[in-house]
C-alpha positions in Angstrom: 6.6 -8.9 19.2 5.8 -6.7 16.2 5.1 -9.7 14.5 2.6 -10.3 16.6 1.1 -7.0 17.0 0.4 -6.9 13.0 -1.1 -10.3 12.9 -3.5 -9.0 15.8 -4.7 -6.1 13.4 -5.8 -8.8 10.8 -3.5 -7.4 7.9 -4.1 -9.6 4.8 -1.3 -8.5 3.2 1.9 -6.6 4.5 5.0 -5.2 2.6 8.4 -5.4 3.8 11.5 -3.3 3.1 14.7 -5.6 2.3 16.0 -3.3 5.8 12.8 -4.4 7.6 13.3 -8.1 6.7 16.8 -8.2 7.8 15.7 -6.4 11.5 13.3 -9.2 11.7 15.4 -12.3 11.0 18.4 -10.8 13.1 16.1 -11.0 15.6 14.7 -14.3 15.3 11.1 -13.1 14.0 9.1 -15.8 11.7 7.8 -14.1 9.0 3.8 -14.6 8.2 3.4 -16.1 4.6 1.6 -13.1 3.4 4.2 -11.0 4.6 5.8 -10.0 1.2 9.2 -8.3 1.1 10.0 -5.7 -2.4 12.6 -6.2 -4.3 14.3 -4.8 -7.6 11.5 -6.8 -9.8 7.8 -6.2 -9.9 5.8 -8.3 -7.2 2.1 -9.2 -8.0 0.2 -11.1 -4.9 -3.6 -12.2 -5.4 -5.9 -11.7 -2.6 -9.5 -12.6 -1.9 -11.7 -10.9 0.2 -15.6 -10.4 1.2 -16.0 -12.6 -2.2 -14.0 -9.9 -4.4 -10.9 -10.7 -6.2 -8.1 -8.2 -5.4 -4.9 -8.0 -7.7 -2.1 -5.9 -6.1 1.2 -4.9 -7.9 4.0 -4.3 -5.6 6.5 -1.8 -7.7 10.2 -2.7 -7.5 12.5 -0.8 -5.4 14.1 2.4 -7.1 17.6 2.7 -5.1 18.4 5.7 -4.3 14.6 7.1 -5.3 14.1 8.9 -8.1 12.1 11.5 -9.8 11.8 9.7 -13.3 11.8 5.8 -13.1 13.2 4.2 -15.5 10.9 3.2 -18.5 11.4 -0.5 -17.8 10.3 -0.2 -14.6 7.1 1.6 -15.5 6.3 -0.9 -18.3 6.8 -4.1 -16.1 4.7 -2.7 -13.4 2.1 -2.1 -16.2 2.4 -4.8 -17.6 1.4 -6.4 -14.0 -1.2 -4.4 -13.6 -2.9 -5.2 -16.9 -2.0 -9.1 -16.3 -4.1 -8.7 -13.2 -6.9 -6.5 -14.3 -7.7 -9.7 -16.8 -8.9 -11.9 -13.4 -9.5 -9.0 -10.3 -12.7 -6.8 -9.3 -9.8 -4.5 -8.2 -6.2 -3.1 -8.7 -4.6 -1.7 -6.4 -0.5 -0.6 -6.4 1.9 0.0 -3.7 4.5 2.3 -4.0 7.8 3.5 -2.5 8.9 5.2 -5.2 8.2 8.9 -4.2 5.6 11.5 -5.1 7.1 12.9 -8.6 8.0 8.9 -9.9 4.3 8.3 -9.0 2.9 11.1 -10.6 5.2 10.6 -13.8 3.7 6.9 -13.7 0.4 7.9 -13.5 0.8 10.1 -16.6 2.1 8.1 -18.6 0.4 4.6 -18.4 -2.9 5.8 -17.3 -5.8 4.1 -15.7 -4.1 0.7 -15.4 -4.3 0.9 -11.8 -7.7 1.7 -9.8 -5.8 2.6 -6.4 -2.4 3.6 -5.3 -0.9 3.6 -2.2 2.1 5.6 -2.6 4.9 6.3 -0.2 8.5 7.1 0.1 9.8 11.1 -0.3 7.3 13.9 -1.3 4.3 15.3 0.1 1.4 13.8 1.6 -1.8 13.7 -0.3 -5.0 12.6 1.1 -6.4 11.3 -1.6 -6.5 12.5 -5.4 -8.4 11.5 -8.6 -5.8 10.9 -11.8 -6.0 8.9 -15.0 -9.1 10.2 -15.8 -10.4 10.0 -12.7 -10.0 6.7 -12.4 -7.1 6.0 -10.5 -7.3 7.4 -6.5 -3.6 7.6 -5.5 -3.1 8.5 -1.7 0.4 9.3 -0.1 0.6 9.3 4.0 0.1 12.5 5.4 1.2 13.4 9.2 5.0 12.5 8.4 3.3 8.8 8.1 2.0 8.7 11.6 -1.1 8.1 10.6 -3.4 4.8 10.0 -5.3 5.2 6.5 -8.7 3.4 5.1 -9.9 3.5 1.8 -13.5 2.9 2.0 -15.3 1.8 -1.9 -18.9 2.2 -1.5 -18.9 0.7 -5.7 -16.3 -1.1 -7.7 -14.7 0.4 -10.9 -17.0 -0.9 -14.2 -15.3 -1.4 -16.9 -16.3 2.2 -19.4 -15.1 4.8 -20.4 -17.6 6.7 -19.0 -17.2 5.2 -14.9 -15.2 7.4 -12.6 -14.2 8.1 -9.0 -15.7 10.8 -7.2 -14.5 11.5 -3.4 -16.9 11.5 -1.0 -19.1 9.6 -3.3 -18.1 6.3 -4.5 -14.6 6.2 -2.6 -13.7 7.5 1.2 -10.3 8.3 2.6 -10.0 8.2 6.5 -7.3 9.4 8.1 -6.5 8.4 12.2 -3.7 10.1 13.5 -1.7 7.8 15.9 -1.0 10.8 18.8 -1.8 11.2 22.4 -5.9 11.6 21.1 -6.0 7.8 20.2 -6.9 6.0 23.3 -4.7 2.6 24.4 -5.9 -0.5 23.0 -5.8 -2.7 26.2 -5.0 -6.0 24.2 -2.1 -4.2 22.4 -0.9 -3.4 25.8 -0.9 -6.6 27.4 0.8 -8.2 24.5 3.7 -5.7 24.8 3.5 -6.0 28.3 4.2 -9.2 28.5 7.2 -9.6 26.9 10.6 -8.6 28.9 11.9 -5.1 28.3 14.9 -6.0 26.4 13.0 -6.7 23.3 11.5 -3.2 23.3 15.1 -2.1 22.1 
């Protein structure tokens, strides 16, 4: 049933936790192709979309999470990132790694990445300018209850002298998912119709 609930929203890519694969195979779930579970080595997917050519760099799992990843780790995921930057209009990173491992990465590699989604423990931050202003890294805010866009209104030029500016050339809306957000009668009949054990 949550398969089928994320396949409804259109997701073109979707990250898995090892746990969240495992909870989905024990129950029987088929797993969508783009439906890409991280791991302990650097995952790079290519996506396409609206005619723009979108390289995402799924950083390996740090286990138990840490405040300074290891070196390796932050060379292979730039390494990745520079890899795709050679044949993408964008870069984009996913993260579990935490807030402090992000920032440290950020710091130290620079403006390999042009967006990162962070998550994993830390803060919330909606939306901050780093490398230069060239990287936007966002963390979920709301104790992750919340459903995030990233809106581009340009793409990064190559330059030293391009940068993001909020409000401007890159948007960050936050929906809180509370009592506000009206039903979504599809949504409804789909859970609806299955029986109730399955909503264990």
């Amino acid at each position: 049933m949550l398969v089928q609930a994320y396949q409804r929203l259109g997701y073109d890519l979707v990250v898995l936790s090892p746990d969240e694969e495992k909870l989905l195979r024990r129950a029987g779930a088929t797993i969508p192709d783009n439906w890409i579970t991280a791991g302990p080595r650097t995952g790079m997917v290519d996506l396409e979309k609206a005619g723009l050519r979108i390289g995402v760099v799924i950083f390996p799992l740090l286990d138990p999470p840490v405040d300074k990843p290891p070196g390796v780790l932050m060379r292979q995921v730039e390494d990745k990132a520079r890899r795709l930057r050679e044949r993408s209009d964008l870069v984009v990173g996913i993260s579990t790694w935490g807030g402090m491992a992000e920032k440290r990465f950020l710091k130290q590699t620079g403006p390999v990445l042009d967006i990162l989604l962070g998550s994993g423990p830390g803060p919330g931050l909606a939306g901050g300018l780093f490398a230069d202003k060239r990287t936007f890294w966002t963390r979920p805010v709301s104790r992750g209850k919340t459903v995030s866009a990233v809106g581009l209104a340009e793409m990064p030029r190559p330059g030293e002298d391009w940068q993001w500016v909020k409000e401007k050339n890159i948007h960050l809306l936050h929906r809180p998912l509370d009592d506000a957000q009206p039903p979504d009668a599809s949504m409804d009949a789909l859970f609806d119709n299955f029986p109730k054990d399955t909503h264990k």
